[in-house]
DSSP file (Angstrom, degrees, kcal/mol; ACC not computed):
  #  RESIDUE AA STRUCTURE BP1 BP2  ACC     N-H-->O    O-->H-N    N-H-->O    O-->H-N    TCO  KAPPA ALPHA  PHI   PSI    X-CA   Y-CA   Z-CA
    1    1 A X              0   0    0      0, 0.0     2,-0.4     0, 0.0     5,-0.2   0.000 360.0 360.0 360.0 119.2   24.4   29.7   19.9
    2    2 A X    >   -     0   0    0      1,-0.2     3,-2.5     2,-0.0     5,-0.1  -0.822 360.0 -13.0-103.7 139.6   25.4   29.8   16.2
    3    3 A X  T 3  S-     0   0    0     -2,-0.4    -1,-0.2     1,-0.3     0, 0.0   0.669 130.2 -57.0  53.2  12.2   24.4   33.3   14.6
    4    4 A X  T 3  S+     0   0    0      1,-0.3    -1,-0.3    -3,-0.1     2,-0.1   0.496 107.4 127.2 103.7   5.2   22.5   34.1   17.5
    5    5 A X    <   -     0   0    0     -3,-2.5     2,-0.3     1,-0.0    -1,-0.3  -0.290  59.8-126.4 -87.9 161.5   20.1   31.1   17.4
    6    6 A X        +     0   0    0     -5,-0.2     3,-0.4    -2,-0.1    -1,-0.0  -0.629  38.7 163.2-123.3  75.1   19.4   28.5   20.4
    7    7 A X    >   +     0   0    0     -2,-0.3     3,-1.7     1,-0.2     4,-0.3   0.273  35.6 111.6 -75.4   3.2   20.1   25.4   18.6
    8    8 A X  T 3   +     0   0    0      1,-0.3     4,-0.3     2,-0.2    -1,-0.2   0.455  68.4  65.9 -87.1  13.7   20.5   23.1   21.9
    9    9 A X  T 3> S+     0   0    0     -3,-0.4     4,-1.3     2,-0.1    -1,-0.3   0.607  89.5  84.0 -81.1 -25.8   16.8   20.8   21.2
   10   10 A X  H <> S+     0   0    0     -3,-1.7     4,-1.7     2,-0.2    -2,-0.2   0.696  83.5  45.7  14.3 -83.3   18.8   19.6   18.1
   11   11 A X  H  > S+     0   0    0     -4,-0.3     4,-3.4     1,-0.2     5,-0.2   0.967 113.6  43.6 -73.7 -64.8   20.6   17.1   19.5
   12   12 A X  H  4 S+     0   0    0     -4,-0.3    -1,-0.2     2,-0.2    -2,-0.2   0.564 114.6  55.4 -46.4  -6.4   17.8   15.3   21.6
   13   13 A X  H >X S+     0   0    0     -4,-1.3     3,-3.5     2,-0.2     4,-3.3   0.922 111.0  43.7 -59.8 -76.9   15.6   15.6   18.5
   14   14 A X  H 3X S+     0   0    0     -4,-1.7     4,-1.5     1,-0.3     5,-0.2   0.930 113.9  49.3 -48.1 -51.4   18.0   14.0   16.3
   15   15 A X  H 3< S+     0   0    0     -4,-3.4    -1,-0.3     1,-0.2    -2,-0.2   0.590 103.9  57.7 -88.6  23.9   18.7   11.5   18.6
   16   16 A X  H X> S+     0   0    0     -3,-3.5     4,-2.0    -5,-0.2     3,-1.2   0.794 113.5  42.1 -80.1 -62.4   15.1   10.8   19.2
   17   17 A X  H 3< S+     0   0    0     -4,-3.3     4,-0.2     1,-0.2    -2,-0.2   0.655 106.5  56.3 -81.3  -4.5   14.8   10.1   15.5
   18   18 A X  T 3X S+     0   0    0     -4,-1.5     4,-0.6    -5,-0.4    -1,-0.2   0.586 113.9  49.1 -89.8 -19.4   18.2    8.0   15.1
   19   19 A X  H <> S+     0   0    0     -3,-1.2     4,-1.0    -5,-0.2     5,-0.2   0.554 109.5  48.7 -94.1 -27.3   16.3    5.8   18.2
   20   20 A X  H  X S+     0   0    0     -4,-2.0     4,-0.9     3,-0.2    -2,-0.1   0.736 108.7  53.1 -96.5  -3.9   13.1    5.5   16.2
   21   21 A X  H  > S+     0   0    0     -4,-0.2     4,-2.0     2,-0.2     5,-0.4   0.771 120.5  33.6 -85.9 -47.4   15.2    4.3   12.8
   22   22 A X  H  X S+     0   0    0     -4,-0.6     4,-1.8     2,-0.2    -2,-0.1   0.855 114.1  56.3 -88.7  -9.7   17.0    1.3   14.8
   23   23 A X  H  X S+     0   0    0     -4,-1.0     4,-1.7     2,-0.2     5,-0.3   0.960 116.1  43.4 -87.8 -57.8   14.0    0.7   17.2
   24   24 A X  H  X S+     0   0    0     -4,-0.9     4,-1.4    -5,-0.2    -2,-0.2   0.817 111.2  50.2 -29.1 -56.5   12.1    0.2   13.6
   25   25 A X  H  X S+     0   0    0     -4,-2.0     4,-4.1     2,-0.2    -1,-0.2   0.900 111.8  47.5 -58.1 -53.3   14.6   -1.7   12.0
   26   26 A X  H  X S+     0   0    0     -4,-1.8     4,-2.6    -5,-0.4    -1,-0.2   0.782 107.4  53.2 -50.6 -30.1   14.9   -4.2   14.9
   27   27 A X  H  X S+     0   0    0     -4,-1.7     4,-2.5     2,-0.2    -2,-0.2   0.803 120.1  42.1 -61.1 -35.7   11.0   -4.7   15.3
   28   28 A X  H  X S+     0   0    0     -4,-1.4     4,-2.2    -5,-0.3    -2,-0.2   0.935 109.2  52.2 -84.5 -44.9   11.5   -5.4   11.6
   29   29 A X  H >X S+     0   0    0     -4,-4.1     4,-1.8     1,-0.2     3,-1.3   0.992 113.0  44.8 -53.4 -57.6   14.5   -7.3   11.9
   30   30 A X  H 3X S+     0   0    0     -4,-2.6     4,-1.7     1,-0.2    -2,-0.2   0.770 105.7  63.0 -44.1 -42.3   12.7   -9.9   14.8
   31   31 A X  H 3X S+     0   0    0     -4,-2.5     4,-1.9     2,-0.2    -1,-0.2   0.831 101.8  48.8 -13.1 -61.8    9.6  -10.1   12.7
   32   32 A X  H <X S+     0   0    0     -4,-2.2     4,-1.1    -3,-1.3     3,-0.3   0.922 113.1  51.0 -69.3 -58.3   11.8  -11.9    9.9
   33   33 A X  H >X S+     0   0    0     -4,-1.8     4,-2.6     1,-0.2     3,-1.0   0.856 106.1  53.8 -12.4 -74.0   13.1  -14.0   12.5
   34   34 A X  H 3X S+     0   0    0     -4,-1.7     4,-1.0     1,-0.3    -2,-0.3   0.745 113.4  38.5 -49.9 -53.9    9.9  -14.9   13.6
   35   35 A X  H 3<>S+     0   0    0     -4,-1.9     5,-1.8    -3,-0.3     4,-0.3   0.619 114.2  54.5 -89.1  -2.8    8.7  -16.0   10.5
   36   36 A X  H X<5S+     0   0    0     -4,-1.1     3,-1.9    -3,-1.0    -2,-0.2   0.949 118.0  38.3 -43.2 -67.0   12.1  -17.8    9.4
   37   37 A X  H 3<5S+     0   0    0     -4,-2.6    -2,-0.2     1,-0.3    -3,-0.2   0.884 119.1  48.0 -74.2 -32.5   12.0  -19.8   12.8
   38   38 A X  T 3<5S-     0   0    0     -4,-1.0    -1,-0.3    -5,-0.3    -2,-0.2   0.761 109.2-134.9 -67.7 -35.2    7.7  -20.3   12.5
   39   39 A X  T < 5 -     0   0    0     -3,-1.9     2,-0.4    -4,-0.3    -3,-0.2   0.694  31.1-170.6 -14.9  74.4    8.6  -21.4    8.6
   40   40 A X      < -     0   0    0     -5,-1.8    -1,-0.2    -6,-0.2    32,-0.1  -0.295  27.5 -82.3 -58.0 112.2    6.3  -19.5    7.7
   41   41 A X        -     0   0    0     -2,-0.4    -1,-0.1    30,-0.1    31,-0.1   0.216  44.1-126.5 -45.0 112.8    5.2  -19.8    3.8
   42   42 A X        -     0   0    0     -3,-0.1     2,-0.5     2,-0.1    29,-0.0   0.272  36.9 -92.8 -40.2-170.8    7.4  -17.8    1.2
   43   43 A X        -     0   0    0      1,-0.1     4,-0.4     5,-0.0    -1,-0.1  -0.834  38.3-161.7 -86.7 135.9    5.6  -15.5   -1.0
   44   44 A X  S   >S+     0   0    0     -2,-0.5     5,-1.5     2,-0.2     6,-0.6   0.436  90.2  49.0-119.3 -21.7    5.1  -17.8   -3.9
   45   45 A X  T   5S+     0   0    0      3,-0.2     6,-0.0     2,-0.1    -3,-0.0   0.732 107.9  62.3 -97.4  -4.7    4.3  -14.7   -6.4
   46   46 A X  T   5S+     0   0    0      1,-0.2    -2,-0.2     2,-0.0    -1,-0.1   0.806 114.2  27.6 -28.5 -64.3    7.5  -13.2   -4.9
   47   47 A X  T   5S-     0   0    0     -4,-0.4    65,-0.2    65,-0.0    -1,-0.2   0.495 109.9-120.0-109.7   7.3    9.8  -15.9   -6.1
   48   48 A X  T   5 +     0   0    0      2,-0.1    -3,-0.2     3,-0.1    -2,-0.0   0.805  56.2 153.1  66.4  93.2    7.4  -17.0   -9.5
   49   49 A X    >>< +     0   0    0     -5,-1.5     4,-1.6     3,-0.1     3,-0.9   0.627  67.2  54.9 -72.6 -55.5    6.8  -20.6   -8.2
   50   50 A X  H 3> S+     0   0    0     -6,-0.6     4,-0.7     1,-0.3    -2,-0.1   0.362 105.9  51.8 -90.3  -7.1    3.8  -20.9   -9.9
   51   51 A X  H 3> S+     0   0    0      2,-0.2     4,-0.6     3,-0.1    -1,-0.3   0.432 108.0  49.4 -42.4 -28.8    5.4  -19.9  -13.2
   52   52 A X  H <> S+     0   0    0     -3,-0.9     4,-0.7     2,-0.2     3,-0.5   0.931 114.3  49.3 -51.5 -64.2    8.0  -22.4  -13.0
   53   53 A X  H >X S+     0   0    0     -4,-1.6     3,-2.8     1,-0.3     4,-1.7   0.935 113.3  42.8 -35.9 -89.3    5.5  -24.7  -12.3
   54   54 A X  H 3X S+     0   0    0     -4,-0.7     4,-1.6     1,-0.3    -1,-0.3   0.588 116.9  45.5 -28.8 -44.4    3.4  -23.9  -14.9
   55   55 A X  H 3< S+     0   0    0     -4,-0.6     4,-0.5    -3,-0.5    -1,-0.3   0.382 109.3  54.3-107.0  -9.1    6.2  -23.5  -17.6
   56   56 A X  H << S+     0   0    0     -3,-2.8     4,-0.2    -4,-0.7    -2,-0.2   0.660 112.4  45.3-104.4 -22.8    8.1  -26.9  -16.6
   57   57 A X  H >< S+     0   0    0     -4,-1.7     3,-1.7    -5,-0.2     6,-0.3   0.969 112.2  52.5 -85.1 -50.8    4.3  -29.2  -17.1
   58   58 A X  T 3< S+     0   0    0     -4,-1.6    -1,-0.2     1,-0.3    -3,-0.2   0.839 113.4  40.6 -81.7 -23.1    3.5  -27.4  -20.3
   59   59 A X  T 3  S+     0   0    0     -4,-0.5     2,-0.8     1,-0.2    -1,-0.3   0.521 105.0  90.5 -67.8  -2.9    7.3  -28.4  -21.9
   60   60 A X  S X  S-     0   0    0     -3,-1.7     3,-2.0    -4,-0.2    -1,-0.2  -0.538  70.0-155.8 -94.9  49.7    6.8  -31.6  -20.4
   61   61 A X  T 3  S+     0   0    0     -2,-0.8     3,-0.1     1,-0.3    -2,-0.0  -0.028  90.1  29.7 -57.5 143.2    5.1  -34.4  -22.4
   62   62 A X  T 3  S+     0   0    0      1,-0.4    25,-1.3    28,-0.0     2,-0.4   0.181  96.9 118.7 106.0  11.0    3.5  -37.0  -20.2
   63   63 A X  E <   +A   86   0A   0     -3,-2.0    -1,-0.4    -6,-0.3    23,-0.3  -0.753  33.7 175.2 -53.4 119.7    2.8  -33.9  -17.4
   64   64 A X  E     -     0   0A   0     21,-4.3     2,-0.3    -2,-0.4    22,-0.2   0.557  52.4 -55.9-113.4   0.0   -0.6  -33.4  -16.7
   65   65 A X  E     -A   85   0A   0     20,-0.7    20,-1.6   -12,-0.0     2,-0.6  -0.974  51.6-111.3 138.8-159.6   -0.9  -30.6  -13.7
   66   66 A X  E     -A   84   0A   0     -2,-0.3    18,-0.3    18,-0.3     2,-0.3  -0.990  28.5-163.7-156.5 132.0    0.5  -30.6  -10.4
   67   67 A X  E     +A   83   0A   0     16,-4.1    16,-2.6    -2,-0.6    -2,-0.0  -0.948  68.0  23.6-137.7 165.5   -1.4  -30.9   -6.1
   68   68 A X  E    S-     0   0A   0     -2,-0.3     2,-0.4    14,-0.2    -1,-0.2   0.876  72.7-173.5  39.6  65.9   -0.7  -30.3   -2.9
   69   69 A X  E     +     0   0A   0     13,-0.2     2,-0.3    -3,-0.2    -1,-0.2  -0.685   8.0 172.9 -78.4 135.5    2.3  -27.5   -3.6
   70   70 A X  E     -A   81   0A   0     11,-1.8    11,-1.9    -2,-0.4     2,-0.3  -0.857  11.0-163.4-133.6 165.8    4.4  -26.2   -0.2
   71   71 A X  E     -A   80   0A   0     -2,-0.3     2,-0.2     9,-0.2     9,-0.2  -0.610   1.2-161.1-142.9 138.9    7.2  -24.1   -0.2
   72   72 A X  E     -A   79   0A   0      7,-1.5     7,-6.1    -2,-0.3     2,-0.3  -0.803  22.6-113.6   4.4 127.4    9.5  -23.6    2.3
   73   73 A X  E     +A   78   0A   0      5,-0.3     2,-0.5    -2,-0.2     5,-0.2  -0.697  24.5 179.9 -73.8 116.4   12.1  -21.0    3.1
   74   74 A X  E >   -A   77   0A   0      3,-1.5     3,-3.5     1,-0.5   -38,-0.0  -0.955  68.0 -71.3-121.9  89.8   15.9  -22.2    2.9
   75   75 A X  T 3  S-     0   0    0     -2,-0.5    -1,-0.5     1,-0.3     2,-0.0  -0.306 119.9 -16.5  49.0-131.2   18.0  -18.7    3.9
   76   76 A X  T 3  S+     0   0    0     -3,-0.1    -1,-0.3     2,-0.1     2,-0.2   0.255 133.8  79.3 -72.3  17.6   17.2  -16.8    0.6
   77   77 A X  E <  S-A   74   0A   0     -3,-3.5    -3,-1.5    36,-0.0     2,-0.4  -0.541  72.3-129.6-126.7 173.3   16.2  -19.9   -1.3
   78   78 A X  E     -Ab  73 113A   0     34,-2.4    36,-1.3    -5,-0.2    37,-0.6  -0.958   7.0-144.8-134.6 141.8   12.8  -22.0   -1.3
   79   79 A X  E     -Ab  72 115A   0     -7,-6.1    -7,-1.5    -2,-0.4     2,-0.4  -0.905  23.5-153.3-112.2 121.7   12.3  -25.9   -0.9
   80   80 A X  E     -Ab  71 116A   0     35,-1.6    37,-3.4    -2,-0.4     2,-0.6  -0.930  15.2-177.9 -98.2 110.1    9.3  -27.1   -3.0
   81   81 A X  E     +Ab  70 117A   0    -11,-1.9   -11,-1.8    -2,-0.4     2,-0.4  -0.848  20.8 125.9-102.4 142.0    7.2  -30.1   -2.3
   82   82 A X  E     - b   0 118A   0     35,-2.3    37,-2.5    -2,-0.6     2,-0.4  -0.961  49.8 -85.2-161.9-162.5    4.3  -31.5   -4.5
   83   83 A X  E     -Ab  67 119A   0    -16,-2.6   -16,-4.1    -2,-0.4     2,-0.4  -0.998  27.7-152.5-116.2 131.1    2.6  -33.8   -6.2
   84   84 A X  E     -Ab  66 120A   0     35,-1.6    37,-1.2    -2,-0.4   -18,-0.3  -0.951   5.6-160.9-134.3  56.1    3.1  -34.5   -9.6
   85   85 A X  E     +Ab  65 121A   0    -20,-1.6   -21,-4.3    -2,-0.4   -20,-0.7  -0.469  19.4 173.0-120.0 132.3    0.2  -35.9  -12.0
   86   86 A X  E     -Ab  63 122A   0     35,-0.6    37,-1.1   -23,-0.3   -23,-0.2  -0.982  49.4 -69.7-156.0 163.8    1.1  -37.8  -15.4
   87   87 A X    >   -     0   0    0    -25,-1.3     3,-1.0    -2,-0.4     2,-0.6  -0.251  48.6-133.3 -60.0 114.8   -0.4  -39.5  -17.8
   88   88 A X  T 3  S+     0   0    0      1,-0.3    -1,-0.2    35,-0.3    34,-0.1   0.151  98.7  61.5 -78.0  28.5   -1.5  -42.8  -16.1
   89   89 A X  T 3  S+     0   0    0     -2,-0.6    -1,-0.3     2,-0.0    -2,-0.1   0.211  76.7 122.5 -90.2  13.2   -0.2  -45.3  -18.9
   90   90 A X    <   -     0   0    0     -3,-1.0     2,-0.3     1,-0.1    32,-0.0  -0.037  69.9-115.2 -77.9 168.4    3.2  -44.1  -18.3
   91   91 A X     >  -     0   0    0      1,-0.1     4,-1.9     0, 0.0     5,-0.2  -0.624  33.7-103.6 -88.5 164.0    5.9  -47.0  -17.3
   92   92 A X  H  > S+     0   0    0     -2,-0.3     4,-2.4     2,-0.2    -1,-0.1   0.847 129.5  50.2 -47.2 -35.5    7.3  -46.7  -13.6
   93   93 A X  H  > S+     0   0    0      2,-0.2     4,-2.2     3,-0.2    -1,-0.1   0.955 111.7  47.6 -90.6 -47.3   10.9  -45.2  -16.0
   94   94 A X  H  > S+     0   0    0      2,-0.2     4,-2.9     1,-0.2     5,-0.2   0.966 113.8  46.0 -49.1 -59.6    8.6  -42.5  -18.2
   95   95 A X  H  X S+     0   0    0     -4,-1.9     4,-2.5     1,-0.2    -2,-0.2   0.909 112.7  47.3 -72.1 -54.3    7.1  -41.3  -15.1
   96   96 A X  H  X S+     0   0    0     -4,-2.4     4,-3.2    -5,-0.2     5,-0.4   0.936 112.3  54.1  -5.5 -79.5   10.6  -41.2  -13.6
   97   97 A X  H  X S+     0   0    0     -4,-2.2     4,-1.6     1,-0.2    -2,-0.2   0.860 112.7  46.7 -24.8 -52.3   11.8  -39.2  -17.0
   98   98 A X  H  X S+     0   0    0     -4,-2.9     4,-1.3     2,-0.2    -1,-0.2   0.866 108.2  45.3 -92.0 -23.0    9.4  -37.0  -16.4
   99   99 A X  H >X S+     0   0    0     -4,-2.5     3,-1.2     2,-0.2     4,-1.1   0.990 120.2  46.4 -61.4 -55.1    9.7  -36.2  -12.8
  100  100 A X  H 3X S+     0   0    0     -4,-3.2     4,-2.6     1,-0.3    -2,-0.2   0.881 115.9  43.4 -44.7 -50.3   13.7  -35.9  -13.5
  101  101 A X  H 3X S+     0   0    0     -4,-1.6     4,-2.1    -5,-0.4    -1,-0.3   0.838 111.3  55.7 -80.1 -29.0   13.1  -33.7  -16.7
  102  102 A X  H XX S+     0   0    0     -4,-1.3     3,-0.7    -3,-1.2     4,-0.6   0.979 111.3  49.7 -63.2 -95.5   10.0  -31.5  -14.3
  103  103 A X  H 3X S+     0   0    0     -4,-1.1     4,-2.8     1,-0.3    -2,-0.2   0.775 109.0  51.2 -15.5 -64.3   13.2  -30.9  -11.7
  104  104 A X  H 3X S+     0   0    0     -4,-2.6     4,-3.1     2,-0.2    -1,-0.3   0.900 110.8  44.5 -36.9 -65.5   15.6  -29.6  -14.6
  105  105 A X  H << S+     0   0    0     -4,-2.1    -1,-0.2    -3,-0.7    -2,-0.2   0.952 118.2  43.3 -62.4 -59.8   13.3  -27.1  -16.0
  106  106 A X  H >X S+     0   0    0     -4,-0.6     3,-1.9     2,-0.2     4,-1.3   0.758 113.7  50.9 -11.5 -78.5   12.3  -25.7  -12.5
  107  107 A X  H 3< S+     0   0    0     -4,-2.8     6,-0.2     1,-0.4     3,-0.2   0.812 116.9  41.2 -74.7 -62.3   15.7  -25.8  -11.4
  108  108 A X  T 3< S+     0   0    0     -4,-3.1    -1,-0.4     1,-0.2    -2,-0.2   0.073 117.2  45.0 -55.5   8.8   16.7  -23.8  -14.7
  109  109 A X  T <4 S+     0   0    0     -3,-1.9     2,-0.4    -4,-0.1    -2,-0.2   0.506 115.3  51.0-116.3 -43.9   13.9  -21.3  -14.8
  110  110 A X    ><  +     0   0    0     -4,-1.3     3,-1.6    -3,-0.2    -1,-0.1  -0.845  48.8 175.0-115.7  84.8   14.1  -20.5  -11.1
  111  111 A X  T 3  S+     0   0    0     -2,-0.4    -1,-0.1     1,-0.2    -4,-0.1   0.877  85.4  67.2 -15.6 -51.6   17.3  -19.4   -9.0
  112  112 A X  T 3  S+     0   0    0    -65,-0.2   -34,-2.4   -35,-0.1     2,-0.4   0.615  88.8  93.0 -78.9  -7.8   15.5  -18.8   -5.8
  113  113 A X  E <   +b   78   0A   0     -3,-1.6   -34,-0.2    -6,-0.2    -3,-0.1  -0.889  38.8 164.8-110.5 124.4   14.7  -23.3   -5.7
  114  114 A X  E     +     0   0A   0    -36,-1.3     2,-0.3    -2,-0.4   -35,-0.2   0.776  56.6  16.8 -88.3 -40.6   16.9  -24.8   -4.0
  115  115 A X  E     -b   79   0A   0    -37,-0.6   -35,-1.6     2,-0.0     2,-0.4  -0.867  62.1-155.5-172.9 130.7   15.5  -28.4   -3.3
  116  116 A X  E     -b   80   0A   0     -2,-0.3     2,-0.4   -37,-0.2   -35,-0.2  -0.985   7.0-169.0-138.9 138.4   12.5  -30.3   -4.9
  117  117 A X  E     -b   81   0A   0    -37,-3.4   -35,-2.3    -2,-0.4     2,-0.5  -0.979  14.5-172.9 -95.7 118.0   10.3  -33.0   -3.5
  118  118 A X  E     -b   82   0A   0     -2,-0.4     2,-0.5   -37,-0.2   -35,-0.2  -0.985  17.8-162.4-134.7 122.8    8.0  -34.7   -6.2
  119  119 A X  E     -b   83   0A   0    -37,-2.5   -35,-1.6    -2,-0.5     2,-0.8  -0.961  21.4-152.1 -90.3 116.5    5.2  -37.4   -5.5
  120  120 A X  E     +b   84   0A   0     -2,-0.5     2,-0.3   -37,-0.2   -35,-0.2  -0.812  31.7 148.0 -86.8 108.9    4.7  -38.9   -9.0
  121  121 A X  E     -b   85   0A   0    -37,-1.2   -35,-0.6    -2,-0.8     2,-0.1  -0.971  45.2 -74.7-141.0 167.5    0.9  -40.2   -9.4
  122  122 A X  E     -b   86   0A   0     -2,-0.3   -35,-0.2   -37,-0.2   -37,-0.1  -0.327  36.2-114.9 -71.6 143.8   -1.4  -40.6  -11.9
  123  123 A X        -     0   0    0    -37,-1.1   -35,-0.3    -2,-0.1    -1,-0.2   0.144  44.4-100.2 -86.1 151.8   -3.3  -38.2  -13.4
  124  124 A X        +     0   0    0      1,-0.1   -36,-0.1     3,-0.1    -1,-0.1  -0.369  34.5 178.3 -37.5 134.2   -7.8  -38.7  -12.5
  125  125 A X  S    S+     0   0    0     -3,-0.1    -1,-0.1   -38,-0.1    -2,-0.1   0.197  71.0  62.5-110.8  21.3   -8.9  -40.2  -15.3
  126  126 A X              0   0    0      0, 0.0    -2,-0.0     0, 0.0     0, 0.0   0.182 360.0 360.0-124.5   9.2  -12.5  -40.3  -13.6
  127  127 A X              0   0    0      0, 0.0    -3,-0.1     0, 0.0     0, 0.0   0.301 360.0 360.0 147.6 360.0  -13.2  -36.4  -13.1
């Protein structure tokens, strides 16, 4: 008894709440897990994908827009696939150029992508 007090609920209190911080943190941790192993789709405004995106077509002559994006989680990083749409007179080597030069900016815009996949084809020209 300090100062006359009967302090001896304390301890199981405190270690009631030191059990409900690591039983939280593990639920949390296994979650993360769970959607690692699941690969479950990053946050895409999280890691500005669609700014990358966005900012690599419009520097990008013979780019026209962009389908079928996924993303994938690589540890802290994200693996981008898509499709690719450019201007359809381009040669087989332009369209090449441009996928290469597409990679670059991304790559250089964004940290968090690791890995890019690109389907080159040509943009509609019927609607």
């Amino acid at each position: 008894s300090v100062l006359g007090l009967n302090l001896a609920w304390c301890d199981p209190l405190a270690g009631a709440a030191v059990a409900i911080m690591i039983g939280k943190d593990g639920v949390q941790i296994g979650l993360d897990s769970i959607r690692d192993l699941t690969d479950e789709a990053p946050d895409m405004a999280e890691f500005k994908i669609y700014d990358a995106l966005y900012h690599a077509i419009a520097l990008t002559d013979g780019a026209v827009g962009y389908s079928d994006l996924r993303a994938r989680r690589v540890g802290p990083y994200v693996a981008l696939t898509f499709e690719l749409q450019v201007v359809p007179t381009l040669t087989v080597i332009e369209a090449r150029r441009v996928e290469l030069e597409i990679i670059r900016l991304i790559h250089s815009s964004n940290e968090f992508v690791a890995e890019i996949s690109i389907h080159v084809t040509p943009a509609d020209t019927y609607g």
